[in-house]
C-alpha positions in Angstrom: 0.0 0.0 0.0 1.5 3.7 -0.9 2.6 5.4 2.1 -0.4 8.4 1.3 -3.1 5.8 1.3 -1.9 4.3 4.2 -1.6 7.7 6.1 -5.1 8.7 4.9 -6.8 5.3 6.2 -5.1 6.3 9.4 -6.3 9.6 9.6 -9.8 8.3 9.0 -9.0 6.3 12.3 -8.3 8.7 14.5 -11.3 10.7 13.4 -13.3 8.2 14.2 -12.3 8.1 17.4 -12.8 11.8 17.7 -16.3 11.6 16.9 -16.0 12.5 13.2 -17.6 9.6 11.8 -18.6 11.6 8.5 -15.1 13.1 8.3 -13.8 9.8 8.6 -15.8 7.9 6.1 -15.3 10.9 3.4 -11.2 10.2 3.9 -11.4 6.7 4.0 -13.5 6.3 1.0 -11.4 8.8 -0.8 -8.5 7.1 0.0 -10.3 3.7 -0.7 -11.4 4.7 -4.2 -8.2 6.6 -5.5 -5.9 3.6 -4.6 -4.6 1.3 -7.5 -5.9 -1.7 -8.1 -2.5 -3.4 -6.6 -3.5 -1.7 -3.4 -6.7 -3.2 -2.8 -5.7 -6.3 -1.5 -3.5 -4.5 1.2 -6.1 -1.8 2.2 -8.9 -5.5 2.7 -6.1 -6.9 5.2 -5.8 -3.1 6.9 -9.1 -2.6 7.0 -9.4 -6.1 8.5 -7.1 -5.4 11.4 -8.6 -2.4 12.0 -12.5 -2.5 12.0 -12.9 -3.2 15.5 -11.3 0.1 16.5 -13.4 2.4 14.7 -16.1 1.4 16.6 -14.4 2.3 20.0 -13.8 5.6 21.1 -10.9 7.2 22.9 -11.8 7.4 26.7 
C-alpha cells in the first residue's frame, strides 16, 4: 500500500475516534477509491485489522 493511502486510512481512524464519523468515512472512502488496483488487496487486510477500533472511542 502507498505510504499516502496508508496515512489517509489512518487519519480516518483517529477521526473516528474523535467523533467524526462523516469526516472519517469521506477520507477513507477517498483514500479507498483513489488507490490502485494493486492496493486493494492490502487496504482489505488493513481494514481487516482495524475495523474493530473504529467502533471504540478514545476514553
Amino acid at each position: 500500500m502507498h505510504p499516502h493511502t496508508r496515512l489517509a486510512l489512518e487519519l480516518a481512524l483517529v477521526l473516528a475516534h474523535l467523533g467524526r464519523p462523516i469526516d472519517a468515512m469521506e477520507i477513507g472512502s477517498a483514500a479507498i477509491e483513489a488507490a490502485t488496483h494493486d492496493e486493494q488487496p492490502a487496504i482489505g487486510r488493513w481494514l481487516d485489522e482495524h475495523i474493530n477500533d473504529f467502533a471504540r472511542k478514545n476514553s
